[in-house]
Biopython code that builds the backbone (N, CA, C, O; Angstrom):
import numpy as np
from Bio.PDB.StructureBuilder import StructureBuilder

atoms = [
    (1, "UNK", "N", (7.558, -16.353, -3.631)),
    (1, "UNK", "CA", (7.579, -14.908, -3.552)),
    (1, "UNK", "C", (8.767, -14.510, -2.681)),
    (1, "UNK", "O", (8.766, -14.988, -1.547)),
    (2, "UNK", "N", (10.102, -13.460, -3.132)),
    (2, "UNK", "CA", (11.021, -13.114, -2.118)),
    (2, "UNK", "C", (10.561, -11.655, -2.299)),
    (2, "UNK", "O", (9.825, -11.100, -3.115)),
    (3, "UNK", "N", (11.354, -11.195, -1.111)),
    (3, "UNK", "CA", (10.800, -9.530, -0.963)),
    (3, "UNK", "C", (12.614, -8.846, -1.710)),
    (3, "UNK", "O", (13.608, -9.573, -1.702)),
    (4, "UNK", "N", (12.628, -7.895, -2.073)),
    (4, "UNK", "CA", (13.743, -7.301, -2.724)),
    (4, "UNK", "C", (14.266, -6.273, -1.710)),
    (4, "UNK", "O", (13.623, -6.101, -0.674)),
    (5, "UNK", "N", (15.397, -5.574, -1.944)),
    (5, "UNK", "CA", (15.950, -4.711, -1.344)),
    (5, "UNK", "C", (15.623, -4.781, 0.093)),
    (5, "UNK", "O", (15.241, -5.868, 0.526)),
    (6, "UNK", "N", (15.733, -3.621, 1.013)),
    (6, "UNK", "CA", (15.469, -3.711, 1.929)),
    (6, "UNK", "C", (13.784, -3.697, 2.594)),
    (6, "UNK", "O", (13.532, -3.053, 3.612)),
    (7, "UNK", "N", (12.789, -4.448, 1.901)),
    (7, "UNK", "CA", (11.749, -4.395, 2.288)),
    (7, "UNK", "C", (10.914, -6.088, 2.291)),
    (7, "UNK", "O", (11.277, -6.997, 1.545)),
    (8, "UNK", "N", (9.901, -6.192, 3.178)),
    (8, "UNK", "CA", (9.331, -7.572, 3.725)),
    (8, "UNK", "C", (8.051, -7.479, 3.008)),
    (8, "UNK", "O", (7.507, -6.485, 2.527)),
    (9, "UNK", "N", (7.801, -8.296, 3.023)),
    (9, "UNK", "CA", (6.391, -8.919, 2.667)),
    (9, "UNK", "C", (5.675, -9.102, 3.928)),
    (9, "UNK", "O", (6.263, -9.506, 4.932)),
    (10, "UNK", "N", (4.678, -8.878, 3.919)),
    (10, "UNK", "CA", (3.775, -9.249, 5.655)),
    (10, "UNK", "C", (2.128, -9.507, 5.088)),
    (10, "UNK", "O", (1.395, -8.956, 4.266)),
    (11, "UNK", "N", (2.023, -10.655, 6.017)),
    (11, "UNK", "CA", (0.279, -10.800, 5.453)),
    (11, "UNK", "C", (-0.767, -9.871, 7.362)),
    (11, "UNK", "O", (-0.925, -10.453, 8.435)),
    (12, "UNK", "N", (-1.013, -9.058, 7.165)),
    (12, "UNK", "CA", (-1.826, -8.366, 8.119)),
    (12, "UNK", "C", (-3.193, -9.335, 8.904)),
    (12, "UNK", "O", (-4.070, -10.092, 8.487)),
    (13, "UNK", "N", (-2.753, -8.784, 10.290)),
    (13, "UNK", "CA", (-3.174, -10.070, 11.257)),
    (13, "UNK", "C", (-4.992, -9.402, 11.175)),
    (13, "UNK", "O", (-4.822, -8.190, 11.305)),
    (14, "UNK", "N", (-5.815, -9.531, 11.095)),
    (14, "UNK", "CA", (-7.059, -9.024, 11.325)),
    (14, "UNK", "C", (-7.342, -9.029, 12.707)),
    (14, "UNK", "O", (-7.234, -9.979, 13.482)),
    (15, "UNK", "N", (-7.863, -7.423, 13.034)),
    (15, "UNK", "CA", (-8.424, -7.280, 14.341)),
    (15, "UNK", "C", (-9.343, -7.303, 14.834)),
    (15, "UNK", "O", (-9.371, -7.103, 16.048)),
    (16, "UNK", "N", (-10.113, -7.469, 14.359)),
    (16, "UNK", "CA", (-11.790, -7.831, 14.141)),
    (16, "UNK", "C", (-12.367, -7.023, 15.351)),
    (16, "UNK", "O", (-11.562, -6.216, 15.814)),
    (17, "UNK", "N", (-13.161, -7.053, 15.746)),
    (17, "UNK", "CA", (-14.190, -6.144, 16.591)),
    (17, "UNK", "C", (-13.259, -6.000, 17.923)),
    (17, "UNK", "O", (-12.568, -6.859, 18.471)),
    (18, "UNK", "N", (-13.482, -4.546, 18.285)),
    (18, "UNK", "CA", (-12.904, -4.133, 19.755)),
    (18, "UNK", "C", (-13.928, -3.162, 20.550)),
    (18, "UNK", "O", (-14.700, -2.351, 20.038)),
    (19, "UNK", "N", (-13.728, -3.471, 22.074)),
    (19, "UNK", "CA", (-14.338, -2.565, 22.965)),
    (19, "UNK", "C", (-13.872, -1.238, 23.212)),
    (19, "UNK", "O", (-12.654, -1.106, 23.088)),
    (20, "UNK", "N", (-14.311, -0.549, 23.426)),
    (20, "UNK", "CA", (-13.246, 0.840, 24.078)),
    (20, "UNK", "C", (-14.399, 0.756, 25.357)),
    (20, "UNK", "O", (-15.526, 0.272, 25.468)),
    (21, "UNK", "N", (-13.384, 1.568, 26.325)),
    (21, "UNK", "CA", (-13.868, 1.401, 27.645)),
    (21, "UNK", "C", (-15.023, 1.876, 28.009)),
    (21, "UNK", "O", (-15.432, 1.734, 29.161)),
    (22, "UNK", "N", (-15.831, 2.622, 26.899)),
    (22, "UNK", "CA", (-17.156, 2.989, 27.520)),
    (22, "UNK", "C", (-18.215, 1.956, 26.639)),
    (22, "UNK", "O", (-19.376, 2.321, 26.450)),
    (23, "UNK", "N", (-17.782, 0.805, 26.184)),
    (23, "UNK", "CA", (-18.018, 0.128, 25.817)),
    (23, "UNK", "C", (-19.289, -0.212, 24.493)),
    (23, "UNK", "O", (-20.359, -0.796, 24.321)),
    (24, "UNK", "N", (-18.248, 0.641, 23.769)),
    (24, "UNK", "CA", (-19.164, 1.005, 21.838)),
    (24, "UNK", "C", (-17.878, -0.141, 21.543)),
    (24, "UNK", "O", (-16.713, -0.086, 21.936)),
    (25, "UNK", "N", (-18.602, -1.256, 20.646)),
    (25, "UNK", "CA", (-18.225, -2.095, 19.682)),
    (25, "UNK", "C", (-17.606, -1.389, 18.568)),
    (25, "UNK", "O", (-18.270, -0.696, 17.797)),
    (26, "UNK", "N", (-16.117, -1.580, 18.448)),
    (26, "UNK", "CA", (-15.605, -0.635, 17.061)),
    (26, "UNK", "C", (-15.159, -1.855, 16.103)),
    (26, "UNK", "O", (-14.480, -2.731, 16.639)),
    (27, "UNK", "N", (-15.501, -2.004, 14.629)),
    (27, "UNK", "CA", (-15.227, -2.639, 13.699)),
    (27, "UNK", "C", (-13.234, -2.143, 13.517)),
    (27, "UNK", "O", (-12.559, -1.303, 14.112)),
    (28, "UNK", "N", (-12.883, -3.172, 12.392)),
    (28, "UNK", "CA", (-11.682, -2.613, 12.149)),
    (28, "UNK", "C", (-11.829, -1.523, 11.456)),
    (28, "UNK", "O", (-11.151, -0.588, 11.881)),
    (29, "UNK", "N", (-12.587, -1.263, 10.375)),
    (29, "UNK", "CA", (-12.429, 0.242, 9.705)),
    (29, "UNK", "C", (-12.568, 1.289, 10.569)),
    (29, "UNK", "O", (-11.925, 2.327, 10.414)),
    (30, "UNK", "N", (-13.397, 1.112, 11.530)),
    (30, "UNK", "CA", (-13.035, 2.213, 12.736)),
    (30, "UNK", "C", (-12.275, 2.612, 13.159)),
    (30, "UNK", "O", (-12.136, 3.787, 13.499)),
    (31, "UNK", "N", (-11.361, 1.509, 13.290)),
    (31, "UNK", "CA", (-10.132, 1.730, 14.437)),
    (31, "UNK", "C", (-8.937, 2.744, 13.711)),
    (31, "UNK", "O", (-7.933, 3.077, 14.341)),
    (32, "UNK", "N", (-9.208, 3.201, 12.231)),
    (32, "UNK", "CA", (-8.333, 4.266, 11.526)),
    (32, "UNK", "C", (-7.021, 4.997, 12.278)),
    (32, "UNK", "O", (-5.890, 5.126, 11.810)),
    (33, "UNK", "N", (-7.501, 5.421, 13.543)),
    (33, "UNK", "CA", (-6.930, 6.210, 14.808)),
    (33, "UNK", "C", (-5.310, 5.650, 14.808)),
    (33, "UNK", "O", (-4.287, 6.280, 14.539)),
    (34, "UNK", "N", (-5.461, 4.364, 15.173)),
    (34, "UNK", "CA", (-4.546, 3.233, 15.155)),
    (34, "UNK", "C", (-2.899, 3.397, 13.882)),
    (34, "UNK", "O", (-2.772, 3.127, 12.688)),
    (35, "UNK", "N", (-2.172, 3.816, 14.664)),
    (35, "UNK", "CA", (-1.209, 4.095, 13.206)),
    (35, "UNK", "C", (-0.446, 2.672, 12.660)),
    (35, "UNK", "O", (-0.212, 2.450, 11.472)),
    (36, "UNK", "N", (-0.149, 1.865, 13.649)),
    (36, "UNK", "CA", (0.192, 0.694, 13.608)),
    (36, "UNK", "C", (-0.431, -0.815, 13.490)),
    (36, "UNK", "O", (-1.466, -1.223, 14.016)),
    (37, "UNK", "N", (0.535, -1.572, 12.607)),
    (37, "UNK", "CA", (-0.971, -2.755, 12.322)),
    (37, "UNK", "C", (0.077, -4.069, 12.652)),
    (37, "UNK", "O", (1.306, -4.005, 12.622)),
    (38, "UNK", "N", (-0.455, -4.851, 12.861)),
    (38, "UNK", "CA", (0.313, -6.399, 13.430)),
    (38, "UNK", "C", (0.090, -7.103, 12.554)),
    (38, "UNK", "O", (-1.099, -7.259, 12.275)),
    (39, "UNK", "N", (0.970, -7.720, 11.866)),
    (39, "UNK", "CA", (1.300, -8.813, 10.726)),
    (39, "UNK", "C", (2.415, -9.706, 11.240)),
    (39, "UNK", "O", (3.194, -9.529, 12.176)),
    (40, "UNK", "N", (2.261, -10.934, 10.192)),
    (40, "UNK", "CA", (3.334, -11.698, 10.139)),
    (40, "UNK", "C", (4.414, -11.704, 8.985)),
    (40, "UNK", "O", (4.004, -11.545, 7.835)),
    (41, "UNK", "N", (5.464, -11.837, 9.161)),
    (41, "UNK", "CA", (6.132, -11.674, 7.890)),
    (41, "UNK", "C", (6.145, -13.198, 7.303)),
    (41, "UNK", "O", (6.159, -14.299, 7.853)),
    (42, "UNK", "N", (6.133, -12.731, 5.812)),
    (42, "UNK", "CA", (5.748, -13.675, 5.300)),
    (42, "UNK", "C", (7.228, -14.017, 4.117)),
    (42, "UNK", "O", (7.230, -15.063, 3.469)),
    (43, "UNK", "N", (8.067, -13.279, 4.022)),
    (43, "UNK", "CA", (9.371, -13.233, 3.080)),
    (43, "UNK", "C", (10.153, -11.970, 3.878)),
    (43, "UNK", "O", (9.720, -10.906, 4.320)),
    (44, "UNK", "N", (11.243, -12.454, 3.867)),
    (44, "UNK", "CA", (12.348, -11.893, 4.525)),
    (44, "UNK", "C", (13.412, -11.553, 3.265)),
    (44, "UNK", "O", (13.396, -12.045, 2.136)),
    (45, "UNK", "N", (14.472, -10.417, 3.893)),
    (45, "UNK", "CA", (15.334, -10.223, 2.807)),
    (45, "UNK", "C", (17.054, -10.743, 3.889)),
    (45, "UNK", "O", (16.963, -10.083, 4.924)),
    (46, "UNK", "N", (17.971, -11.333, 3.927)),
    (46, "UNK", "CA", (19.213, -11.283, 4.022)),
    (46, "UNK", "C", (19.689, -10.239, 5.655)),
    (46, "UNK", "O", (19.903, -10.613, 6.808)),
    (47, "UNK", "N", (19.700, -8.754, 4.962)),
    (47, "UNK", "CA", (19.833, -7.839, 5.483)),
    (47, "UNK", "C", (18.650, -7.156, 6.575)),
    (47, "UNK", "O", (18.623, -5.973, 6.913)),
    (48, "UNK", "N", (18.011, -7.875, 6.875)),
    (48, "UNK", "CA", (16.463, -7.738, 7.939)),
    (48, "UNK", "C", (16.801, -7.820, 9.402)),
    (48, "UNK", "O", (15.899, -7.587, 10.206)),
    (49, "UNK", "N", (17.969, -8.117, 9.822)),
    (49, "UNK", "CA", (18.514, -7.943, 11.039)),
    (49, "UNK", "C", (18.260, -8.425, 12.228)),
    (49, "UNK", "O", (18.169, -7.711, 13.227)),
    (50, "UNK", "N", (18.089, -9.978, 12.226)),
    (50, "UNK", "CA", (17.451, -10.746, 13.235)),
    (50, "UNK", "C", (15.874, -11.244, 12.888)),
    (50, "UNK", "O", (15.442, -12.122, 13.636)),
    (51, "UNK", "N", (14.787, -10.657, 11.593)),
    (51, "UNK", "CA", (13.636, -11.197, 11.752)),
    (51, "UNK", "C", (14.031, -12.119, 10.797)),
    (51, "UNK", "O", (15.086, -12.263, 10.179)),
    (52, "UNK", "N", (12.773, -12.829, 10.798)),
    (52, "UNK", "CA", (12.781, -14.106, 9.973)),
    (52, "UNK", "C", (11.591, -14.625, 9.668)),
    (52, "UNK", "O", (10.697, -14.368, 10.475)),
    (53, "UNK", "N", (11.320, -15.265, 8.763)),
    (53, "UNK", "CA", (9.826, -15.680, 8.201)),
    (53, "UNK", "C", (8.703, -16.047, 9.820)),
    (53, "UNK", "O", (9.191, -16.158, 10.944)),
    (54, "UNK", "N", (7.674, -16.132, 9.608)),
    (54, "UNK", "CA", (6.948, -16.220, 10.420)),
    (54, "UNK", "C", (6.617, -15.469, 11.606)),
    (54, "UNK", "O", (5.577, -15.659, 12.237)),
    (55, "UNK", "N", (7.886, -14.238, 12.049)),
    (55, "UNK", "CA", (7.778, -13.594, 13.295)),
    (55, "UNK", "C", (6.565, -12.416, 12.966)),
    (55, "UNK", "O", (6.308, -11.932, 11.864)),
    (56, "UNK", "N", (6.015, -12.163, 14.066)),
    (56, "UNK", "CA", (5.205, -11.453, 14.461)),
    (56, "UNK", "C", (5.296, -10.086, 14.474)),
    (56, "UNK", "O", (5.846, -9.738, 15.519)),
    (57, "UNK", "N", (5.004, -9.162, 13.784)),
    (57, "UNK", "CA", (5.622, -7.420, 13.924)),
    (57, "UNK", "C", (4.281, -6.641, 13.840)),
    (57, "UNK", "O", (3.222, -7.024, 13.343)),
    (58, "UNK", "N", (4.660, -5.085, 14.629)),
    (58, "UNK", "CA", (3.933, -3.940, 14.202)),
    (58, "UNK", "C", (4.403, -3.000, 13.234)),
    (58, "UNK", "O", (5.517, -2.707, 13.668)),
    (59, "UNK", "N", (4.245, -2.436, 12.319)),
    (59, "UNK", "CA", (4.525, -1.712, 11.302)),
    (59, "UNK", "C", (3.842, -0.282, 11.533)),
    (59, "UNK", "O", (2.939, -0.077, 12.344)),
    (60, "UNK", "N", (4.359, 0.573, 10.779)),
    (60, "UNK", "CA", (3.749, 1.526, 10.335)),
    (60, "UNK", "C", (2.990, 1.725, 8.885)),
    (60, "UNK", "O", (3.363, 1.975, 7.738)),
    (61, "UNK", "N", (1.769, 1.488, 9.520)),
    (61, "UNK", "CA", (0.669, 1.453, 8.051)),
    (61, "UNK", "C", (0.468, 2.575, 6.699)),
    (61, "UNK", "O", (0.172, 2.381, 5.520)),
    (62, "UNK", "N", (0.772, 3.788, 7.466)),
    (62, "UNK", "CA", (0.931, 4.675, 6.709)),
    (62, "UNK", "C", (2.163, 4.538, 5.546)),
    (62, "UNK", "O", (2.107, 4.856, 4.359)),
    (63, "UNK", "N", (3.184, 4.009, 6.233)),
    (63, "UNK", "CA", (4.653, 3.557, 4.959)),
    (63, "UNK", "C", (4.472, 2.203, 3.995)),
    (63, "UNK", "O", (5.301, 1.598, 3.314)),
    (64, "UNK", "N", (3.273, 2.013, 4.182)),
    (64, "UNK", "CA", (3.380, 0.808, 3.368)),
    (64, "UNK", "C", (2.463, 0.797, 2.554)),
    (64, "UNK", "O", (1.516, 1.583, 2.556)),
    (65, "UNK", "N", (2.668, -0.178, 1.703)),
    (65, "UNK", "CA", (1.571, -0.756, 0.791)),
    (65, "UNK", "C", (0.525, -1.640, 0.123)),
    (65, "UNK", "O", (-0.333, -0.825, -0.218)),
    (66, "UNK", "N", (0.254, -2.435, -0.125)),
    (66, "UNK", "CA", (-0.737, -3.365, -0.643)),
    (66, "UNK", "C", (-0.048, -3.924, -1.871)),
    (66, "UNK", "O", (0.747, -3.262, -2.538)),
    (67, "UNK", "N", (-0.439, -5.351, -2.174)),
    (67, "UNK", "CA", (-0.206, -5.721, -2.987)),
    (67, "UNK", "C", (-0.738, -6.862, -3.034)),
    (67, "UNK", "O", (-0.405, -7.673, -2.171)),
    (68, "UNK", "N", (-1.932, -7.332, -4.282)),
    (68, "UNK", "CA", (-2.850, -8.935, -4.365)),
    (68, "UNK", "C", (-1.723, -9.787, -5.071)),
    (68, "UNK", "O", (-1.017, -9.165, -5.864)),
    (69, "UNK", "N", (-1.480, -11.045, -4.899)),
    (69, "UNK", "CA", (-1.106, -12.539, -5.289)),
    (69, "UNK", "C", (-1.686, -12.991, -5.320)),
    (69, "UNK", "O", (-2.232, -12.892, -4.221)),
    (70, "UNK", "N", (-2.308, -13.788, -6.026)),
    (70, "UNK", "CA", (-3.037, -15.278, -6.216)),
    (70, "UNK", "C", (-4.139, -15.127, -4.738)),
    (70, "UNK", "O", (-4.319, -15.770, -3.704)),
    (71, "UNK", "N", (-4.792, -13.675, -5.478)),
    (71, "UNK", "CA", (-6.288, -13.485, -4.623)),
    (71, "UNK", "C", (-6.075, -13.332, -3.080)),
    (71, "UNK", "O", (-6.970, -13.408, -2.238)),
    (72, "UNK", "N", (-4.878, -13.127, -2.868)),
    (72, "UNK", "CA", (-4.213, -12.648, -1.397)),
    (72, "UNK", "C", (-3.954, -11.381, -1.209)),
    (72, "UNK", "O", (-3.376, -10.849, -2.156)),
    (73, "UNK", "N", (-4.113, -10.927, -0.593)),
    (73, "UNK", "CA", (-3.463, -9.137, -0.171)),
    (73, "UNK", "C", (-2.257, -9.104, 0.725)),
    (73, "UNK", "O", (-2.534, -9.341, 1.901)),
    (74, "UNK", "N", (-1.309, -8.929, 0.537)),
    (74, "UNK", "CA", (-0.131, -8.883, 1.429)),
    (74, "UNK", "C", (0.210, -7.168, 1.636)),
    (74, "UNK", "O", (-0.328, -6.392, 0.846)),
    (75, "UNK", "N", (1.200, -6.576, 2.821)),
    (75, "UNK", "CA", (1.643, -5.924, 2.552)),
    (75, "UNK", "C", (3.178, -5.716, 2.539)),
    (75, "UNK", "O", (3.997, -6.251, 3.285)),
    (76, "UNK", "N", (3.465, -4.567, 1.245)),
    (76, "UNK", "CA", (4.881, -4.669, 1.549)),
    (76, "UNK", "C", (5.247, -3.313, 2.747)),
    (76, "UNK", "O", (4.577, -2.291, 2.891)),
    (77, "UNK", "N", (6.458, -3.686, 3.470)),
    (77, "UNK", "CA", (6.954, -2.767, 4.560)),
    (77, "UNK", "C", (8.841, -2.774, 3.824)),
    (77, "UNK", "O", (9.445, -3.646, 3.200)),
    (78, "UNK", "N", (9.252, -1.399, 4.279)),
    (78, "UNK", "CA", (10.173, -1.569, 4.299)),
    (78, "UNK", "C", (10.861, -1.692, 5.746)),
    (78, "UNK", "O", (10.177, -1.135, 6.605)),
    (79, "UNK", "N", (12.147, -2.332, 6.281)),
    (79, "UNK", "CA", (12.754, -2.760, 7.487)),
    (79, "UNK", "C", (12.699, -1.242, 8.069)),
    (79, "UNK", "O", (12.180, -1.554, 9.140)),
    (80, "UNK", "N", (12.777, -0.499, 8.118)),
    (80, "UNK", "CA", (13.184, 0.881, 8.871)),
    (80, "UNK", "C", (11.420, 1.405, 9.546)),
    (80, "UNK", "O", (11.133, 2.220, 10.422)),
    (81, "UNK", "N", (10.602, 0.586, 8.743)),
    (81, "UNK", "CA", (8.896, 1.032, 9.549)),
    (81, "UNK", "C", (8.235, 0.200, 10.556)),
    (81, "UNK", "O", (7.265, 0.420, 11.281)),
    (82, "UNK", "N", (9.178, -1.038, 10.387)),
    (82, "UNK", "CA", (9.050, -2.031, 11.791)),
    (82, "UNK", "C", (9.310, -1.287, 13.050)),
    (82, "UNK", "O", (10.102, -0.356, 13.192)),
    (83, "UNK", "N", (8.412, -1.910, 14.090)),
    (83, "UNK", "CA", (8.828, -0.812, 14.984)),
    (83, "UNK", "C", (8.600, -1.747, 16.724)),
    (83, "UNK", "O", (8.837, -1.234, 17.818)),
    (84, "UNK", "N", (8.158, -2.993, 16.518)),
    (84, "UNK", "CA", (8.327, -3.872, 17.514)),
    (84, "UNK", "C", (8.050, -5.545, 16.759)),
    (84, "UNK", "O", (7.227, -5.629, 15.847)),
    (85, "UNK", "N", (8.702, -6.625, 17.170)),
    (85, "UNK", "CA", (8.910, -7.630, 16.811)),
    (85, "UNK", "C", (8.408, -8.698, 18.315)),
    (85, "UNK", "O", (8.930, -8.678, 19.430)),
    (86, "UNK", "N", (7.339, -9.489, 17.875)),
    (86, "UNK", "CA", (6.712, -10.078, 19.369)),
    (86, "UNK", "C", (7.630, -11.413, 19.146)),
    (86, "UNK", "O", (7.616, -12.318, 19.980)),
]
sb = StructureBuilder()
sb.init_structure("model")
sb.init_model(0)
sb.init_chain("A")
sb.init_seg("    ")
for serial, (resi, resn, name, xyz) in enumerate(atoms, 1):
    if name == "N":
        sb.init_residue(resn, " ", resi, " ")
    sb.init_atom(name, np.array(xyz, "f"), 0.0, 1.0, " ", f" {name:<3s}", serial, name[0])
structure = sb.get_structure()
């Protein structure tokens, strides 16, 4: 799988259950609030500007999309909705 033009492939890190400080258990569908989601990239394009397969990023969830492979869900991002690289 390569990603085209200026956009990545990322498989989304699962956040599974969180506390908030008054301490209610929030599932991930809860956490909606959240505009940003942490993935790994999984295909890089050329022009990506220092990332590279495997690095760690936050995205903006709202700019992106979904897409199943071989019973996988990936998402695609384009480079300009990255917005920190761990």
């Amino acid at each position: 799988m390569k990603a085209i033009g200026r956009n990545l492939v990322v498989k989304i890190l699962k956040a599974g259950i969180s506390k908030t400080q008054g301490g209610l258990l929030l599932g991930e569908k809860q956490r909606e609030d959240i505009r940003y989601a942490e993935g790994t990239v999984v295909t890089v394009v050329a022009e990506a500007g220092g990332l590279k397969t495997d690095d760690v990023i936050y995205f903006d969830k709202n700019d992106s999309h979904q897409i199943e492979v071989k019973e996988e869900i990936y998402n695609v991002v384009k480079i300009d909705n990255v917005v920190i690289v761990l």
